[in-house]
Every structure is written in C-alpha cells, then in structure tokens.
C-alpha positions in Angstrom: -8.4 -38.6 2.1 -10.4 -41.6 0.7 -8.0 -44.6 -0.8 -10.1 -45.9 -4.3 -9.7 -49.6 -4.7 -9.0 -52.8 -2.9 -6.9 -52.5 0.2 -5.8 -56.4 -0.3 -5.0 -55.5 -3.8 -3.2 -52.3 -3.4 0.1 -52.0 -5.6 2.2 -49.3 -3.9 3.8 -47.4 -6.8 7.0 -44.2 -6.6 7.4 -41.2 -8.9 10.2 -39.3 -8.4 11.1 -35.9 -10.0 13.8 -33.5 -9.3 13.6 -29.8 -9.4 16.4 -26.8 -9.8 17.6 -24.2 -7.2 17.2 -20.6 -9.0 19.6 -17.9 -8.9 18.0 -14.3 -8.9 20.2 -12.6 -11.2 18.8 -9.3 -11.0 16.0 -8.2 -8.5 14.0 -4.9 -8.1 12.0 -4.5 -4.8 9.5 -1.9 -5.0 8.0 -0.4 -1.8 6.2 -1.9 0.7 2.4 -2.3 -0.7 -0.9 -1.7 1.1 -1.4 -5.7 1.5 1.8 -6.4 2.9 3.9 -7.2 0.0 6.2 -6.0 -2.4 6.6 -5.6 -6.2 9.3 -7.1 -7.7 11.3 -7.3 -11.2 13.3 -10.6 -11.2 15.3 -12.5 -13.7 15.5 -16.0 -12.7 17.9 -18.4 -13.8 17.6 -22.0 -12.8 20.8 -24.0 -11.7 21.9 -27.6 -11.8 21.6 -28.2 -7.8 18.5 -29.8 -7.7 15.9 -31.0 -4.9 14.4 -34.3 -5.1 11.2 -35.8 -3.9 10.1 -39.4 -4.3 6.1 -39.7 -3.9 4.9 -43.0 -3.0 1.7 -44.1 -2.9 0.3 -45.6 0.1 -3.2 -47.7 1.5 -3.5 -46.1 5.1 -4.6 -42.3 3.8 -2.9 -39.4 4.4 0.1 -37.4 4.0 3.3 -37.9 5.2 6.5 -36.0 4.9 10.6 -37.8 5.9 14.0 -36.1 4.7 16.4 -38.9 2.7 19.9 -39.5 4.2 20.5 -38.8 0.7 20.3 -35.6 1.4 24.0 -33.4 1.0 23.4 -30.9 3.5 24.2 -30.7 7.0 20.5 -30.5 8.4 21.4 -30.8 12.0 19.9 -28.2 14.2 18.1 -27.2 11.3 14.1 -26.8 11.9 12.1 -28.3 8.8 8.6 -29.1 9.4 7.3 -32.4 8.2 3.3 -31.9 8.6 1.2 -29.1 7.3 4.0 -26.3 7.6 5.9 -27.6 4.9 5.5 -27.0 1.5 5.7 -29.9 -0.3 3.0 -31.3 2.2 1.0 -28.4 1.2 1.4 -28.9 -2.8 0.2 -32.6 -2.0 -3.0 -31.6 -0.2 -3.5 -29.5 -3.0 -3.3 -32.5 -6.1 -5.3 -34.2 -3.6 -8.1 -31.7 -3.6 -8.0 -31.8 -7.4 -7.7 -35.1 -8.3 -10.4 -38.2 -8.7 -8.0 -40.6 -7.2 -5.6 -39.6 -4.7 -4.5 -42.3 -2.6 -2.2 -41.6 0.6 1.3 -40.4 -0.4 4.7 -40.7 2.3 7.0 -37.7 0.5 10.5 -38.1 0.9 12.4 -35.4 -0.1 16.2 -35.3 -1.1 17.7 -31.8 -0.1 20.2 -30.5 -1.4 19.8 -26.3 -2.3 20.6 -24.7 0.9 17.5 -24.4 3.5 16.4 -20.4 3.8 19.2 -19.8 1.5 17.8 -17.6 -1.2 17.9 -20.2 -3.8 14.3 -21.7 -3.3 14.4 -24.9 -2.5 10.9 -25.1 -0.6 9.7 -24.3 -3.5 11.6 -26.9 -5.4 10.1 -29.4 -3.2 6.8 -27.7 -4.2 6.8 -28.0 -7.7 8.4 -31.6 -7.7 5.7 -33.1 -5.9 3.0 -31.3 -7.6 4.7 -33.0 -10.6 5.2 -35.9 -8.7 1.3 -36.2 -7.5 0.1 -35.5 -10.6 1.7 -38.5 -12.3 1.1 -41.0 -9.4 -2.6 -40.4 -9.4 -3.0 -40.2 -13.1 -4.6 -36.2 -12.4 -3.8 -35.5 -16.0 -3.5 -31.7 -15.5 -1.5 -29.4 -18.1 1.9 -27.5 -17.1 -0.4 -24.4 -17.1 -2.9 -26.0 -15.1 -0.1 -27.1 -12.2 1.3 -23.6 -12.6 -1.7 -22.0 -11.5 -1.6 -24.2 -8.9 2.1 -23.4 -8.6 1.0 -20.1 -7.8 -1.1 -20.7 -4.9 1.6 -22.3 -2.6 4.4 -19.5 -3.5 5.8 -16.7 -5.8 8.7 -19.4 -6.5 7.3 -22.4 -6.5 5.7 -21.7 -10.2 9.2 -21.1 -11.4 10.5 -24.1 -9.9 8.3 -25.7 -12.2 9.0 -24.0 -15.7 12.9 -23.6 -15.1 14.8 -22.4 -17.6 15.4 -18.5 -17.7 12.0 -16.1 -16.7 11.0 -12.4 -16.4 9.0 -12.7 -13.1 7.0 -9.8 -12.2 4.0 -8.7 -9.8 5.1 -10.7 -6.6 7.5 -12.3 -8.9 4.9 -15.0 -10.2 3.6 -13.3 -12.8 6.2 -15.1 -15.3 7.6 -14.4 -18.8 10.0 -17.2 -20.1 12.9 -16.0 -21.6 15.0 -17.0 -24.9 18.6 -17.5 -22.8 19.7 -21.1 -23.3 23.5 -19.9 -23.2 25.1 -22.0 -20.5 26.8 -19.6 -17.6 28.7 -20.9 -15.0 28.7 -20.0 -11.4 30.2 -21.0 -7.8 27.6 -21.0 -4.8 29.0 -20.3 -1.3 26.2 -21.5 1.2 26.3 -20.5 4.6 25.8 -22.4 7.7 23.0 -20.6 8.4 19.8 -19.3 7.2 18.4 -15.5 6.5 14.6 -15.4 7.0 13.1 -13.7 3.9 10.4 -11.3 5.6 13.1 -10.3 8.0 15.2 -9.3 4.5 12.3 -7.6 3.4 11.4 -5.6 6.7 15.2 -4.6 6.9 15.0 -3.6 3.0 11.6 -1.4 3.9 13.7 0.3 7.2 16.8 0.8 5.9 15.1 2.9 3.1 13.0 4.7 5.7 16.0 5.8 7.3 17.3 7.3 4.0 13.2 8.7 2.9 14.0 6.8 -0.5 11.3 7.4 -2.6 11.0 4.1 -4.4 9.6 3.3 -7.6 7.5 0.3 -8.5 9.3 -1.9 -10.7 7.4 -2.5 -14.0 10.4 -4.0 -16.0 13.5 -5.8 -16.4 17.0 -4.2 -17.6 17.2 -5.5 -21.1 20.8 -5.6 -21.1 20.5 -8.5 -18.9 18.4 -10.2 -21.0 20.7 -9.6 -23.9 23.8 -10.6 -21.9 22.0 -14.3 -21.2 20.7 -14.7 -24.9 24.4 -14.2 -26.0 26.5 -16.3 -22.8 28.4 -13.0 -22.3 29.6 -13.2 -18.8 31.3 -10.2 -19.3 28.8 -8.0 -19.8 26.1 -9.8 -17.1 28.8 -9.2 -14.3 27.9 -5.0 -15.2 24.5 -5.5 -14.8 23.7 -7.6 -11.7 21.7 -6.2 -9.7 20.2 -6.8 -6.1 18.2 -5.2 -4.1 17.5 -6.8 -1.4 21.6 -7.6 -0.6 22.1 -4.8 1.1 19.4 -5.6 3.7 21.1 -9.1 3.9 24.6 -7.9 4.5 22.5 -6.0 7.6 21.9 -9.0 8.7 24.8 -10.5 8.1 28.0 -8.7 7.6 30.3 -11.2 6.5 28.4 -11.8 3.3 30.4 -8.6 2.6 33.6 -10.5 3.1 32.8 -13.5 1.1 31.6 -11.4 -2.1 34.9 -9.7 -1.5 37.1 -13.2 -1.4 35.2 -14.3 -4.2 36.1 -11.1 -6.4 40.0 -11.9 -5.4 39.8 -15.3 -6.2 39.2 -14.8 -9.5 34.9 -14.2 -10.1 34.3 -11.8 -12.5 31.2 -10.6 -10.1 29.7 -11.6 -7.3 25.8 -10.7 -5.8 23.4 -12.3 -3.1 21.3 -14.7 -3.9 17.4 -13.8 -3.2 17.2 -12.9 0.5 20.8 -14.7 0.8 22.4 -16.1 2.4 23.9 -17.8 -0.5 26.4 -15.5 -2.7 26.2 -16.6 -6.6 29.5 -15.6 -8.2 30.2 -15.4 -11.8 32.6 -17.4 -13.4 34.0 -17.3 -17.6 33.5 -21.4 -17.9 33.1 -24.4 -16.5 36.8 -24.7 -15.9 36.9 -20.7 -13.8 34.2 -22.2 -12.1 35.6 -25.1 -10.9 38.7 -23.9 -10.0 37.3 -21.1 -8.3 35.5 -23.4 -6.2 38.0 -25.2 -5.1 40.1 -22.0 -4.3 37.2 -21.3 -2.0 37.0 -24.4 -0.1 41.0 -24.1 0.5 40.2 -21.5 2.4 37.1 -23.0 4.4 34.0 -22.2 2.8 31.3 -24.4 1.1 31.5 -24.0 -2.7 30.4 -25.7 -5.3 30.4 -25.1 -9.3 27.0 -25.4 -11.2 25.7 -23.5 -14.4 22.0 -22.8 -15.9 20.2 -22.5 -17.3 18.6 -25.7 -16.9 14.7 -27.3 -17.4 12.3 -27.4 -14.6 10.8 -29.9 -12.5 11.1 -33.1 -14.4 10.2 -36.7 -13.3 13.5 -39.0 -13.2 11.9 -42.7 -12.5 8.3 -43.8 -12.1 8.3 -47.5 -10.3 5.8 -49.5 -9.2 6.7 -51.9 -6.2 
C-alpha cells in the first residue's frame, strides 16, 4: 500500500465510528442451495449495543488490527484474528483498493456485541471501518456505493451499515428498509461461549433430513411483523417471532432451552434466539420491564443487559487529527 505525501510531514489523523448489534426478529431458512448456501427471509432490527472501531492513519503502510481494553467482554480464550482473517481488516483492504489515497491504517476495535453470538458484530466492525476508511482517506463514496461494498465482505455487514429496521432477502443481503421507528425494548442474555454459524446451518439442513421436510424457499416476510414494529406493539410481535434456525442451536446447545424458559418466568412477554445464537433476545413492554428483567436475570447468574432498537447504522462519533 503506497503512503501519498511527505513522510517528515505526515499528520497522523483518527476516525472513529460505532456500529449496532442486530437482532433477527424473524428468520426463514430455505433449503440448502446448489452453491452451498441458503435462502433466507429476515427482519432485522438494529440495537443500541454497539461495536467501535477507531481508524488511524499511519506512515509505515499497511494494515494493522489491536482489540481496546475498552472492550466489555470477557475475550479471554477467545480466538479473534487480527491479520487477514478478520473482517474489519478485510473491509480496510477493500477502501484501500478503491481509494486514490489510502495511507496505512492501525484498526482498533472496541467490542462489545458478543463474539459468534448471533448478533453480528464482525460485521459491525465491517461496516464501521468501511465508514471509518472512507472518511480518513477522503474516498468520497455514497452509502450505496459502501453497501455494495458492504456486500462483498458479508450478508450482515451491509446491514450493519444502514441500521434501522430491514426486510433482508436472498442470502439476507438483498435489503428493503422498513418504516418501524417505534422503540422496542429487549434484554440480551450472552453466553460464555460461541455457536459457529455453518455448524447451525449444517444442523438446520440434518435435522430436517431426518424428518424429509420438504422446505420452501422463502420469498417474503410475515407482514404482521412488520405491522407489529410500525405500531411498537410488543404484544402482538411476541405472536409472531419466528426462528428457524433455533432449533438447530438448541441442538447444539440445550441450555438455550432453559434460559428462554427463565426468561418467560421472569416476566418476557417472548423470548427467541438470536441469528445462529447463542444470544436469546427476549421481549420486554418498556424500558422499565426491560430493565428490571435484566436485573432479575443477573440475580440469578446470567449476563443480561437491557437495550431497545431500532437504532441508525454505522455512524462516525469523532474525527481527530493528532
């Protein structure tokens, strides 16, 4: 990667932008497709547990990749790549490619949405520092121009980006914003470990084998959903949750059973696996359910927290030169 101007004159300079966890609140898994992957019909809902990544420019070339002691969760034992594996590394090579003046960039990424949890915060990294890039070397590309970039690093990544509330179709990129700005309210529970999403997805495709389900592509969303988010009517959402992949998870991990069923007695109105889990979302009336719901759950020893959503997309927070 070529550094443009003087080396002796070089002003290092940060952007950083935060970006939202998601919380599938319904998702339809087709069957297993010819080219390895599925169809799905998602509703995403962005929540206020964000990712951040702090971009800073650099004179010796290259990318590099460090995790802030910032960060909230407990990382130890827990394997994230810092070179080419990771995906905010990979959504800087790609502004790179693209842009006249890319300098070398050190990444350091905040994290807090759970790692492999379901709630996509690889892909929050991603569309931070695609945001973040873009900015510090003055790329001057469109939101539509870094979604299709977006795209190419990750079916969430591109959502990580828009935020809000989407219709995602396809492979779940293919992406629809929709007209929910009612706030809902939710306690996560994370887990202290992590569920590897193809894993989900191969259990999914063998636990239907078993059965000879014959399984439909999905082409649409339920609109009652939709109609339940445009109006805040928790009430009505907790009817029409829907996952498909949690069963698979709960093959993988059976105490997700039990935690959806605590969550239900302590007072959620409805409870469903995030994504390809491990993280359970559970619906709460308010703010105030939430909140007491959550700590109701941590009396009892698990890792809660209240949030709601929607909320925007990736968005940068400071921009500072040094």
């Amino acid at each position: 990667m070529a550094v443009h101007g003087l080396r002796g004159r070089f002003a290092a300079r940060t952007v950083r932008v935060k970006a939202p966890g998601k919380v599938n609140v319904s998702l339809d898994v087709g069957p297993l497709r010819p080219d390895g992957y599925h169809s799905v019909a998602s509703v995403y809902l962005a929540v206020s547990l964000y990712e951040e990544v702090a971009a800073t420019s650099t004179a010796s070339g290259g990318i590099t990749v460090s995790i802030s002691p910032d960060s909230t969760l407990d990382l130890d034992g827990v394997d994230i790549p810092l070179d080419e594996r990771n995906l905010a590394y990979k959504a800087a090579a790609i502004m790179a490619d693209v842009s006249e003046h890319a300098t070398g960039v050190h990444l350091e990424i905040t994290k807090r949405v759970p790692v492999a949890g379901g709630m996509g915060g690889g892909s929050a990294d991603a569309a931070a520092t695609l945001l973040a890039c873009d900015a510090l070397w003055n790329s001057g590309l469109s939101r539509d121009e870094l979604a299709q970039l977006a795209a190419e690093l990750g079916a969430d990544v591109p959502f990580a980006l828009l935020g809000g509330t989407a219709v995602g179709l396809g492979v779940g990129d293919d992406l629809s914003p929709a007209l929910a700005k009612a706030q809902m309210d939710w306690v996560l529970v994370t887990a202290e470990f992590g569920l590897s999403t193809p894993e989900v997805f191969r259990t999914l495709d063998r636990l239907r084998h078993a059965e000879d389900l014959d399984v439909e592509e999905p082409t649409a969303v339920d609109p009652k959903i939709l109609q339940a988010l445009r109006g805040g009517d928790a009430d009505a959402l907790s009817r029409v949750l829907v996952n498909d992949l949690q069963r698979a998870s709960i093959e993988l991990a059976p105490g997700l059973r039990d935690t959806l069923g605590l969550g239900e007695s302590c007072g959620a109105i409805a409870g469903i696996v995030s994504g390809s889990g491990p993280t359970v979302a559970l619906l709460a009336h308010n703010r105030e359910a939430a909140e007491n719901l959550a700590g109701e759950l941590e009396r009892k020893g698990l890792n809660a927290l209240a949030v709601h959503g929607p909320v925007p997309g990736a968005r940068i927070i400071s921009d500072t030169l040094l």
